[in-house]
N, C-alpha and C positions, 0 to 999 in steps of 0.2 A: 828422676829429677825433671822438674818443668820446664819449659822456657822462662818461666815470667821470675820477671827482676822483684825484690820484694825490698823495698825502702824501709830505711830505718832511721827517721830525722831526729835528732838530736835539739830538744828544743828547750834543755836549760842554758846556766847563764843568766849573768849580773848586768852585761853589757855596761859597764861603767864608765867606756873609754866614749859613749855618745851622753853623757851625763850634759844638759841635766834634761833631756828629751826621756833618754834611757837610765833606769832605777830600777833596782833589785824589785823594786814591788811591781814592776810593768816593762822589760826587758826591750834592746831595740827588734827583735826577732819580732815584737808582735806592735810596737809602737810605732816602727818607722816605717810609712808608705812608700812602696814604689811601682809604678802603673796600677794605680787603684786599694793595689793588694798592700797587705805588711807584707815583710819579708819573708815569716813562715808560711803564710797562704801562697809567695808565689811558689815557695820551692817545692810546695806538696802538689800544686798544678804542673809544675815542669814534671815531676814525677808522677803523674796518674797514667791510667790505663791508656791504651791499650798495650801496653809494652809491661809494664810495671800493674804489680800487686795494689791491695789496700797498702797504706803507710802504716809502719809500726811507728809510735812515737815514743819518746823516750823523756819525761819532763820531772820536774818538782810539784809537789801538791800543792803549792800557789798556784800555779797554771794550769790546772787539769783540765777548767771549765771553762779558762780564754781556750785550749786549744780546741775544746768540743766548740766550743761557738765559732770560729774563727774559721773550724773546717766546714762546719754545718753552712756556715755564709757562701763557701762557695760551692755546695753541694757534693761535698765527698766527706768519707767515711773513715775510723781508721781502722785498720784490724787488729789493733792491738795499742791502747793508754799505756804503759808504764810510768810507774809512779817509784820514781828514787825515793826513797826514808831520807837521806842527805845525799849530797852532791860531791862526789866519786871520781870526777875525771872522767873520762870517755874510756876508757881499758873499761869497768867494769861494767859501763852503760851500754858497752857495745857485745859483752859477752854475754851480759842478760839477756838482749833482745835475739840474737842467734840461739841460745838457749830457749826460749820461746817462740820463737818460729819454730825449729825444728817438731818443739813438742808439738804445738797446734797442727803439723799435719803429718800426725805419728810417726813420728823419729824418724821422715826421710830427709834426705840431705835438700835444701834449698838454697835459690841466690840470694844473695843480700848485697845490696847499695848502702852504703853508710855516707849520711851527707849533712854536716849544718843546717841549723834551717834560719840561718843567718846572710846567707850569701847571694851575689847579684851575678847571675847568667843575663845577660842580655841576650845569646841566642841559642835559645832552648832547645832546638831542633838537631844545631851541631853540636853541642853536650850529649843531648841524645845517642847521637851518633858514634860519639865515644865511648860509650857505657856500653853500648851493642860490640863495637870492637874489642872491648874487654873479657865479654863474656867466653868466646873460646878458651881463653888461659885461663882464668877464674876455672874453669871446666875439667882444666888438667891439675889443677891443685893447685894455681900459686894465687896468693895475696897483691891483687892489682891496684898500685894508686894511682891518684892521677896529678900531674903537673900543669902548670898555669906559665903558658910563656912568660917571661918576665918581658914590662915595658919600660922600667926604672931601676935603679939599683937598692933596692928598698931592706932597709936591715926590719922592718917588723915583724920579714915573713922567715919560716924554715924554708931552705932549700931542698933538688932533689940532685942526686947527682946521675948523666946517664951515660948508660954504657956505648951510646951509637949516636952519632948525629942527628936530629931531628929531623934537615932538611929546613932549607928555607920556610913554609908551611905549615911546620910541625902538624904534622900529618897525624892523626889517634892510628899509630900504627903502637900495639904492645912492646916492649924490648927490657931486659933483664935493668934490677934498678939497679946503681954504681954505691949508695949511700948516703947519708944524709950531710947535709950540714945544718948546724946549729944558726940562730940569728946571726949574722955577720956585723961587720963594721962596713962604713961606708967603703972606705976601701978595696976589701975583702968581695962587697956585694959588687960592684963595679968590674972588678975582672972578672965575677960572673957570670954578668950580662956579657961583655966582652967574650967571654970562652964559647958561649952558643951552645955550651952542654951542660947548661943546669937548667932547674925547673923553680915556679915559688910551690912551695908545698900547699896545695888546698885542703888537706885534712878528709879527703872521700877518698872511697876504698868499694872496693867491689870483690865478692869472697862467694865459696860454698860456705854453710855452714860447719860442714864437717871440717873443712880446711881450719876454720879458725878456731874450735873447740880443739882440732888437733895444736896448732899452734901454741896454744893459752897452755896444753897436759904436758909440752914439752920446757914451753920458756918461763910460766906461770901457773903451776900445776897447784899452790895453795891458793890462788886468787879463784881459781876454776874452780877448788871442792868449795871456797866459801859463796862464791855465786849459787853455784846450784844449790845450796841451801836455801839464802835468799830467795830462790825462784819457786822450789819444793814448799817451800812454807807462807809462796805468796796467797793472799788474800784478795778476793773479786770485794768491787765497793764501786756498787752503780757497775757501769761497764770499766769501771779502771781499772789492773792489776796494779798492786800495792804487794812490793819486795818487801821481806821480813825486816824489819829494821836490827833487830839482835844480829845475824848473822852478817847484815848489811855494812855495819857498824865497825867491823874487824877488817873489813876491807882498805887497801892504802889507798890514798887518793895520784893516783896513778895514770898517764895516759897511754891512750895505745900505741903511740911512737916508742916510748919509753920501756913500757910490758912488753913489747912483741915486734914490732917493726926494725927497731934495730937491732934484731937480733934472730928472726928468721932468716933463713939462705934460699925462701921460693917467693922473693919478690918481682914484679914486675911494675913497669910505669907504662902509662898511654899517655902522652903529650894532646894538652888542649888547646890549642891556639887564639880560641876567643876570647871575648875581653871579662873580667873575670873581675870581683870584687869581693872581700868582705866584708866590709865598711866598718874596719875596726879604729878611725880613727874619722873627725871632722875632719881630717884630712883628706881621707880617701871619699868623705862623701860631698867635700870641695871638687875632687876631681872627678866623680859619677854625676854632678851637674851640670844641668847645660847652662855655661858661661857668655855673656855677652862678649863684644868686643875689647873690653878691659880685663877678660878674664873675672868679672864679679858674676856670684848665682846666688839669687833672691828668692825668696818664697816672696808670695802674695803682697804679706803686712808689711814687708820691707824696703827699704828705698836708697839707692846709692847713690851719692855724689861726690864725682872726683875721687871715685877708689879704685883700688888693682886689682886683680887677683885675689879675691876677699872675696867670705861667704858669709849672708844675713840670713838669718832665718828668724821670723817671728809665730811661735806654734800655736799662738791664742787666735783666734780669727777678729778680737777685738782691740788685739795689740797693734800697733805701729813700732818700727823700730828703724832706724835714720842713723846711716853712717854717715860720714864728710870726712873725706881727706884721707880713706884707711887704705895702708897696703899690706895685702900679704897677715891678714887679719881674718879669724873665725869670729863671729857676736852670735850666741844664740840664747835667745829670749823667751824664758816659759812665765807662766803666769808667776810662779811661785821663785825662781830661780833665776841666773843669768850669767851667762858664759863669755867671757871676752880674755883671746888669747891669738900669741902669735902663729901662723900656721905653722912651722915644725916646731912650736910645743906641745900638737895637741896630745900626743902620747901620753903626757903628763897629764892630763885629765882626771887617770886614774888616780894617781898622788891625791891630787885637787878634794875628790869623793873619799880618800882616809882619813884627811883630815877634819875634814866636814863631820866623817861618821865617828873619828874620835873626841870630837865637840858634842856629840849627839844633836847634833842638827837633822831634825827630820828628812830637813831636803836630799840628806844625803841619799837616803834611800826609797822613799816613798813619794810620789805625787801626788799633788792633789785632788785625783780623782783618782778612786776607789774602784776596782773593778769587782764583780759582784759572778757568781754561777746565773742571778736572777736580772743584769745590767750593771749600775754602776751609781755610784751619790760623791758630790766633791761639797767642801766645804764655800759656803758663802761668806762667813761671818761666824766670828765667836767672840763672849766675853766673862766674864769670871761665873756668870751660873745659866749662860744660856749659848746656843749656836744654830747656825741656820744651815740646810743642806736643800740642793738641788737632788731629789732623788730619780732615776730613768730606770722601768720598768719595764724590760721587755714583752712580746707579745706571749700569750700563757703562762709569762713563768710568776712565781708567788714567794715572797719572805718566808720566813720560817712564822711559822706560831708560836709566839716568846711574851714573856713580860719585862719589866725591868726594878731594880728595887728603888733607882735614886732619880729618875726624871721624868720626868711627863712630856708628851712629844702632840704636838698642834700639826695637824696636816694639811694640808689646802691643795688641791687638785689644778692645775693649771691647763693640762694638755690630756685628753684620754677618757677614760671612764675606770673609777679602782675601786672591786670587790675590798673592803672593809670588814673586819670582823672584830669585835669589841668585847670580850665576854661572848655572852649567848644572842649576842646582836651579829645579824649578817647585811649588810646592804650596802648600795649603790653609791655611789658619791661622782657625779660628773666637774668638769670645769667649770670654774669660779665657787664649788662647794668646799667646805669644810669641815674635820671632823675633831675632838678632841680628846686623846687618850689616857688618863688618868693613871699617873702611878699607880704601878702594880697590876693594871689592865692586862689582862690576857689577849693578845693582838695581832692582826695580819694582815698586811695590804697584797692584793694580786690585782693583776692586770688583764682581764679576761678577752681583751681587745685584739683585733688586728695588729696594731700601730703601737707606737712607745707610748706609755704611759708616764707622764711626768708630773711630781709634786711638790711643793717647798714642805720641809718638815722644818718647825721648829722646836727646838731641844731645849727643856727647862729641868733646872734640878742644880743637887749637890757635888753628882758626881756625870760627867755626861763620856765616859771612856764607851768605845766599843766593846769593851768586855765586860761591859754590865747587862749580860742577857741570860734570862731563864729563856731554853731551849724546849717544847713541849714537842710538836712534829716539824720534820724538815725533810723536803722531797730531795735535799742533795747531802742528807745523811753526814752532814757535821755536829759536834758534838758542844757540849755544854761549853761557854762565853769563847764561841769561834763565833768570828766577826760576821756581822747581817743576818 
C-alpha cells in the first residue's frame, strides 16, 4: 500500500435548506461561491496532490458535466466519475467507490478520504494535518472519523462521543471513539459543549479499503454482494462510470452512520479544532459572513438600514434588494424566487421547498438557468406560442445535431463567432448577424472561439418543451428528447 491519500467527494445532494440559491437542478455544492471557488472546487483544491491522489467523485447524472467543468476550471483531473442510477445515501456511495479504487489498482488495498464536497475549511493546511495524523491508525485497521470542535450548542449536527480529553487545543491526536449521539435538543446540546468531550460529527472518514469492504461483509454483507454487482455491471459512457441501475435499485437508501459506524468496534476519532462549516442552513452561511458592526452581511446588490444581525443577499447582479428596520432576519432574492424568514427558522426552509414541489411550482426545484455539458441558456421571456432564451456557449464545445417537430427557432448572435449548420448548410454567423431555422431543420450551433459565445434564440411554434428534440449526433452521448 501507498502513502497517497485517495479522495472520494461525495457530490450529490438537493441542498434545499439554501433554496432558493440551491435547487435540485443546480445544488449549493457547485452554486454557492466562496474565495472565488463553489464549494466543490474548493474542497477538491484542499484535497489535491501532493499529499493526496486524483479525486474519485461520486455524483447523479445531472451533474457529471458541472463537475467535469468545474474541475477542468481549476485545472485538476478526477480519477474516477461515478455516476449513481439514483440516490442511495452515502453507505452505498461510499462502498462503490472503495470498490473501485481497489479494482483500478488491482485489488491492492488503498487509502481513502471520504469528504462532502459541501463544506467550509477555512484552513486547509491544519485539516491537512489531520488527515496525515490519521493515517497510522487507518494503517492498523480502524475506521477514522473526524470531529469539529463545537463553538455553539447546535442540535442540526450529530455528535461524537470521546473516550479522552481533547485538551484545551484539541490537538488531531487519534483516540478510540466513545459513540454517537443522535441530533439533540437544545438542552441536551448545551451540556455537551459544557462536557468538553464531544465532537459535532462532520461526516469524513478516513479508511483502507480493505478495512471497509471488511466492515460492510460483516455488518452489511447483502448491501456489499448488491454493490459489487452494481459495480461488475458498470458501464464506461465518455470518461464516467455508470453503476448498473437494476442491481442499483435493490439497494436501501442507507447511510454510513447507520450501515456501519454504529456498529463497528475499530473506530477512532482525530479532533479538528478549526473552524469548520457546512453551510446547511442561511443560518450558518449568516454566521460564515463577514458581519459589520450590527452584525448584518450583504452581498453587493444589497443595502441595510437600521438592521441587526441580518443577512441580505441579492444573487442577480441587476437586482437591488433594501432592508429597513430588520432584525435577526435572512432576505434572499433570486431573479425567479425570494426568501424572507426569521434566522432560527431557516431549518425550515426545507418544509418551505415541499410545499412549493407539492404545488408544482417550478421554482421549487429548477432555476432559471439551465446548465448545459455545452454552457448554459435561461429564459428571457415566454408567451403562449413563443419564448426568448439568453444562450452561452462555451469555447469548443457544440449542441447536439437535432431537429424539432413543433417550433422554429431565430437566432441572433450577440457576442462571439457560432459555427451554424442548417441542413447541408455549414457557416459562419458573427455579432449582430442572424440566422433562421425552419421547423423540422436539421441543426447545430458550436462555438469554435476562444471566448463564450452568446445568442438570443427565439422560440416559435405549437409546442416549445425541451423535449421536443430529434437527436441525430451528440458529442456527450445523451439520448433521444434529453434536454439541449
Amino acid at each position: 500500500m501507498t502513502d497517497i491519500i485517495h479522495p472520494l467527494l461525495l457530490c450529490g445532494g438537493s441542498g434545499t435548506r439554501l433554496w432558493p440559491l440551491s435547487r435540485k437542478s443546480y445544488p449549493k455544492q457547485f452554486a454557492l461561491q466562496t474565495g472565488g471557488h463553489s464549494l466543490f472546487q474548493a474542497s477538491a483544491l484542499r484535497l489535491a496532490r501532493p499529499a493526496f491522489g486524483a479525486p474519485l467523485l461520486v455524483t447523479g447524472s445531472d451533474y457529471r458535466f458541472v463537475v467535469s467543468e468545474q474541475l477542468a476550471a481549476i485545472d485538476l483531473e478526477a480519477a474516477a466519475t461515478i455516476i449513481e442510477p439514483a440516490a442511495r445515501n452515502t453507505a452505498p456511495a461510499i462502498l462503490a467507490g472503495a470498490l473501485i479504487l481497489e479494482a483500478r489498482h488491482g485489488g491492492q488495498e488503498q487509502l481513502m478520504l471520504v469528504a462532502p464536497s459541501d463544506h467550509v475549511i477555512a484552513d486547509a493546511e491544519r485539516f491537512r494535518g489531520a488527515v496525515a495524523a490519521a493515517v497510522p491508525v487507518a494503517r492498523e485497521g480502524r475506521i477514522v472519523t473526524f470531529g469539529i470542535r463545537p463553538t455553539r450548542p447546535e442540535t442540526g449536527y450529530g455528535w461524537l462521543a470521546l473516550s479522552q480529553d481533547p485538551g484545551a487545543d484539541f490537538a488531531p491526536v487519534a483516540q478510540p471513539l466513545d459513540g454517537f449521539v443522535e441530533k439533540p435538543d437544545l438542552q441536551t446540546a448545551q451540556a455537551l459543549v459544557a462536557g468538553g468531550r464531544h465532537l459535532w460529527n462532520a461526516g469524513i472518514f478516513l479508511f483502507t479499503t480493505r478495512t471497509l469492504i471488511a466492515a460492510f461483509e460483516n455488518h452489511a454483507p447483502e448491501m456489499l454482494e448488491i454493490t459489487r454487482e452494481a459495480v461488475a455491471q458498470a458501464e464506461q459512457d465518455l470518461h464516467f462510470t455508470r453503476l448498473a441501475p437494476k442491481p442499483w435499485d435493490r439497494l436501501p437508501d442507507l447511510s454510513i452512520d447507520y450501515a456501519i459506524m454504529e456498529k463497528a468496534r475499530n473506530l477512532s476519532v482525530v479532533p479538528y479544532g478549526g473552524d469548520w462549516s457546512d453551510l446547511g442552513s442561511w443560518e450558518a452561511v449568516w454566521r460564515e459572513g463577514v458581519r459589520d458592526e450590527n452584525g448584518v452581511v450583504t452581498s453587493p446588490g444589497a443595502t441595510a438600514i437600521n438592521c441587526r444581525e441580518t443577512l441580505l443577499r441579492a444573487e442577480d447582479p441587476d437586482q437591488q434588494l433594501v432592508g429597513i428596520g430588520l432584525d435577526n432576519i435572512v432576505a434572499i432574492a433570486t431573479p425567479d424566487a425570494v426568501l424572507v424568514a426569521h434566522r432560527d427558522q431557516t431549518q425550515e426552509v426545507k418544509q418551505a421547498v415541499a410545499i412549493l414541489k407539492a404545488r408544482e411550482v417550478s421554482q421549487a426545484e429548477t432555476l432559471p438557468r439551465d446548465y448545459r455539458p455545452w454552457g448554459w441558456f435561461e429564459c428571457l421571456g415566454a408567451g403562449q406560442r413563443f419564448q426568448v432564451k439568453r444562450i452561452v456557449v462555451n469555447p469548443g464545445a457544440a449542441l447536439s445535431l437535432q431537429s424539432h417537430h413543433h417550433r422554429a427557432e431565430h437566432w441572433i448572435v450577440v457576442e462571439g463567432t457560432a459555427r451554424i449548420t442548417i441542413d447541408d448548410e455549414v457557416k459562419l454567423v458573427t455579432e449582430n448577424q442572424s440566422v433562421y431555422i425552419p421547423l423540422g431543420a436539421v441543426h447545430r450551433m458550436e462555438n469554435p472561439g476562444k471566448l463564450p459565445m452568446v445568442l438570443i434564440e427565439v422560440q416559435t411554434g405549437a409546442y416549445l418543451g425541451e423535449d421536443d428534440i430529434v437527436r441525430y449526433e451528440d458529442v456527450y452521448s445523451r439520448g433521444q428528447g434529453a434536454k439541449g
